[in-house]
Every structure is written in C-alpha cells, then in structure tokens.
Steps between C-alpha positions, in 0.01 A plus 500: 500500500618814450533843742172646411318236587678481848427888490121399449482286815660713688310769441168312570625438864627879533155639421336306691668563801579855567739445791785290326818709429620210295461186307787275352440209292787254513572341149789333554819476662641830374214722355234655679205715407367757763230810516546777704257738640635847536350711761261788486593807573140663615233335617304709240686289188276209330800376256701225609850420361705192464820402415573167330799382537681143352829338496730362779389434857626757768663375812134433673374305227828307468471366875098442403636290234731289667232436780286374271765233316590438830120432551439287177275794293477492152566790289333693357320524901160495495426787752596814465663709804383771611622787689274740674611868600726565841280583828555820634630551825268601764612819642 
C-alpha cells in the first residue's frame, strides 16, 4: 500500500477524536507514517492543520519497534499509536 492510503486511515482516527496530538502507523521495520495535529492559536479558529510526515522511525518509535519484535508483532502493526496532548500542570 502506499503513503496516502496510510494518510487516509490516519486521518479517519484524527477526526474522529479531537484530543490526539498524534498518530503513527508502523509499516515496517524502518518506515513510518505519522499525522500531526498542530495547535490552535485562538480558541476563536475553526481550521485545523496537520502535518504528515513519512520516512525513518525517530528514537521513540525505534524502542516501540524493538518491543514489539521482542513481543512477536507482525509488521505492518495493526493498531495505530496514538499520542494525546501533555496535561498541564496544576498551578
């Protein structure tokens, strides 16, 4: 399959849940597919941007990727990860 389709599922998961920062789909060993939200700057803006990124896993996804040979998963992985926005502190 090719990026845009990865793009495509991706996507579907991003706009359906408005609190994930990020979602990477891992293809294989050494190539990676992730969206990015960006974050609004007023609470008065309606667009939303993201930034698609592909290519070679950063040092996160590496030790992701080893965990899972280590664990026995196939690749391409079936779910994708998800990472959700930092808390804030409570002051």
């Amino acid at each position: 399959m090719s990026s845009v389709t990865y793009v495509g599922k991706l996507y579907q998961v991003m706009s359906r849940m408005m609190e994930v920062r990020r979602a990477i789909y891992y293809v294989n060993e050494r190539y990676t597919v992730k969206l990015t939200r960006q974050r609004k700057h007023s609470k008065r803006d309606v667009s939303e941007t993201f930034i698609m990124s592909c290519g070679r896993p950063n040092y996160r996804e590496r030790a992701f990727i080893r965990a899972c040979i280590k664990a026995g998963e196939k690749f391409p992985v079936k779910k994708i990860q998800l990472q959700y926005w930092p808390k804030q502190r409570k002051k």
